[in-house]
N, C-alpha and C positions, 0 to 999 in steps of 0.2 A: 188604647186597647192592647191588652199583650200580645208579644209575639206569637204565642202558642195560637190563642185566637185567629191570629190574622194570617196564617197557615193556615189552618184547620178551615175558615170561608175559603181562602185561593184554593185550595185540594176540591174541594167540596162543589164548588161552582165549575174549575175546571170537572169533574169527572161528572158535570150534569147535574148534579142535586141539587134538587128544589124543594124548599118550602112548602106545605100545602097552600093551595090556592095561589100559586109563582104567576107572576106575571112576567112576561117576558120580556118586558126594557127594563123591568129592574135588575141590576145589574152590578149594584153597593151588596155593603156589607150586610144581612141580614141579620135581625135580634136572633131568631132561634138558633142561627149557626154560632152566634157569640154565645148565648145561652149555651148549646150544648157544648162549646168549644171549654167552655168554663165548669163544667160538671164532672168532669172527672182527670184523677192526674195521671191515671194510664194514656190517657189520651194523646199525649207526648212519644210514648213508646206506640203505639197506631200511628202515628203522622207519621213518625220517622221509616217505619217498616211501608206502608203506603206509597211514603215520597220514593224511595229507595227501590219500589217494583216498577213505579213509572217509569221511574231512570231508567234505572233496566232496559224497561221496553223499549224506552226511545233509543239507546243503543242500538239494543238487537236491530230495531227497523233503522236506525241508520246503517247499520253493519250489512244487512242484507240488502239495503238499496246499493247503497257501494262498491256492492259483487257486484249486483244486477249491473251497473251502469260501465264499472270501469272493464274495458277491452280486454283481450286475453292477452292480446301481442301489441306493443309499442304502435304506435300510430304511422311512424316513418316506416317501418314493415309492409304493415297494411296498402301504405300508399304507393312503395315501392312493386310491391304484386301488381296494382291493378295501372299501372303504368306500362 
């Protein structure tokens, strides 16, 4: 299967999409996603713009977890106060 294809199922089942009538432990590659992953060659410039907002996002939500979590002041600070 080409590469292009076997992006275009991982993109595609990661963001939920399902075939009509999906069953849920199916979980391989699907004909219509290879069918449509194979009908057009824009399709390459969509994956790539697609993959590239995921990323994105997973960034940002790493990024803002990582404020969220790391302290404002050093830990030895902190400990040193409540001592």
């Amino acid at each position: 299967m080409p590469d292009l294809a076997q992006r275009y199922i991982r993109l595609a089942h990661a963001m939920g999409a399902h075939a009509p009538g999906h069953i849920e432990g199916d979980f391989g590659p699907s004909s219509w996603a290879v069918k449509e992953a194979l009908l057009t060659k824009v399709l390459q410039r969509e994956i790539d713009e697609l993959a590239e907002a995921v990323t994105d996002e997973r960034h940002e939500s790493r990024r803002l977890l990582t404020e969220r979590v790391t302290p404002s002041e050093p830990r030895s600070r902190a400990q040193g106060r409540s001592a």
